[in-house]
N, C-alpha and C positions, 0 to 999 in steps of 0.2 A: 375847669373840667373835672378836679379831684372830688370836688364835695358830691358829684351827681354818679359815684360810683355803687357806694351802696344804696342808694333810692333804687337804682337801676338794676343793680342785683337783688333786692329785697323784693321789687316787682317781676322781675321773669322767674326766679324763685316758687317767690307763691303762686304763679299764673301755671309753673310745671307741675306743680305738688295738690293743683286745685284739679286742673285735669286729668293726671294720674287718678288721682283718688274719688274723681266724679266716674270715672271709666271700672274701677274696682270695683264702685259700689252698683252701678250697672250691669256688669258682664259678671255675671257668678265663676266664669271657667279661669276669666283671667283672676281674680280675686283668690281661690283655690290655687292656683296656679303660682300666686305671688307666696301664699301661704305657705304649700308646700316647699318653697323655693326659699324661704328668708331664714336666715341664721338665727334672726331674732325671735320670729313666728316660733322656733322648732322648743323654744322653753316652752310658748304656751300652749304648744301640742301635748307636750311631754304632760302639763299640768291638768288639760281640759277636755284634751282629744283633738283630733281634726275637725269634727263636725261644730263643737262650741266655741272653738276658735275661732271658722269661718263666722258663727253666728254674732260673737261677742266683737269681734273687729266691721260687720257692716252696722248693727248698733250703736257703737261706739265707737272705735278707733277713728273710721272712716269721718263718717259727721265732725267728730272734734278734727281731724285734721283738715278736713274743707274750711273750717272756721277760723284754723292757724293759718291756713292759706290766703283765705277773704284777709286775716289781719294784717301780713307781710305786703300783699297787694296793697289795702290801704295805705298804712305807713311809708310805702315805697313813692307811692305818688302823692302821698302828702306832703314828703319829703322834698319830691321835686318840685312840689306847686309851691314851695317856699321858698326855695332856691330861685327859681324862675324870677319869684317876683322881688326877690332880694336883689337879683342881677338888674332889672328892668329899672 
């Protein structure tokens, strides 16, 4: 049961962090919303404004984090699909 720990974290992981961020890149208010809101966001306010930060994070940020997301999900269930059959 140990080895199917982190497949199984790697998987619900990426599955929060792909919905989270398909939802950002959807909903402008909540996106804005996060923006305002994030400790991290507030350097690149300070650097670019609010307005090019929300623009440079649904360009970028967002897309590359679905991508790190789709990767974790992979990884997580490819993880378990070799376990499985190592067990079997």
């Amino acid at each position: 049961m140990e080895p199917f720990i982190f497949p199984v974290i790697a998987t619900l992981a990426g599955s929060f962090f792909l919905i989270r961020n398909i939802i950002h890149l959807r909903d402008e208010k909540k996106l804005r919303e996060y923006v305002e809101s994030s400790p991290k966001a507030k350097l690149w306010i300070k650097k670019f404004g609010l307005e090019k930060t929300i623009t440079l994070t649904k360009q970028y940020f967002l897309p590359l984090g679905i991508l790190v997301s789709c990767g974790l999900i992979g990884v997580g269930l490819w993880s378990i699909l070799i376990l499985v059959q190592s067990q079997a």
